[in-house]
C-alpha positions in Angstrom: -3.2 -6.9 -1.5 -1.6 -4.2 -3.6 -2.9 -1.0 -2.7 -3.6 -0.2 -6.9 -6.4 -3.0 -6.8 -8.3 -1.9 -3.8 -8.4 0.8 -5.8 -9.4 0.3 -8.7 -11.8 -2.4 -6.6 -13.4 0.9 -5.1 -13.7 3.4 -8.0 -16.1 0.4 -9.5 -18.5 1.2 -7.0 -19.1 4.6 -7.9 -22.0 4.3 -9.8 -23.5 1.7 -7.2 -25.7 2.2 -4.5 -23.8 0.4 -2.5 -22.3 3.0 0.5 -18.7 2.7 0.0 -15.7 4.5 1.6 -11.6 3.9 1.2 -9.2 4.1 3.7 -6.0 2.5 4.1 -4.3 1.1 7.1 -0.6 1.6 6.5 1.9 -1.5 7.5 -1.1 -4.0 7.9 -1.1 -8.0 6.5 -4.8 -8.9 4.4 -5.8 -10.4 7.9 -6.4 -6.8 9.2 -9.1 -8.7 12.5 -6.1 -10.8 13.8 -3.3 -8.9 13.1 -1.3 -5.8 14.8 -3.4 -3.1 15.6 -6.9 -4.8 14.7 -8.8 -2.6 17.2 -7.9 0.6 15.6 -9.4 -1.0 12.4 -12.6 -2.2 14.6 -12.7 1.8 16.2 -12.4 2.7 12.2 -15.3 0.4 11.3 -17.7 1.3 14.3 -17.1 5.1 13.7 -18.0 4.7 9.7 -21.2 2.9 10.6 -22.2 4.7 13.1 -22.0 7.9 11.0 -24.3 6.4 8.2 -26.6 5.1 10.8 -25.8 1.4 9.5 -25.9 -1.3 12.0 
């Protein structure tokens, strides 16, 4: 997915209250669980959560 439309996907969240965050993951396919280097994404995930006290 082209980086310009995740975004663009995120900025239309702003005004939600939704808690939203953006961070890329450089040299990644849109199957970020399976692919290359899928526990530094989970590490990623768990840290966010765990700061927000979601989950």
């Amino acid at each position: 997915m082209p980086d310009v439309l995740t975004r663009s996907t995120h900025k239309q969240y702003r005004k939600s209250s939704a808690v939203t965050d953006y961070h890329r993951f450089d040299d990644r396919g849109h199957s970020l669980t399976v692919d290359h280097g899928w526990t530094e994404l989970a590490d990623h995930s768990l840290t966010w959560l765990d700061q927000r006290h979601i989950g």
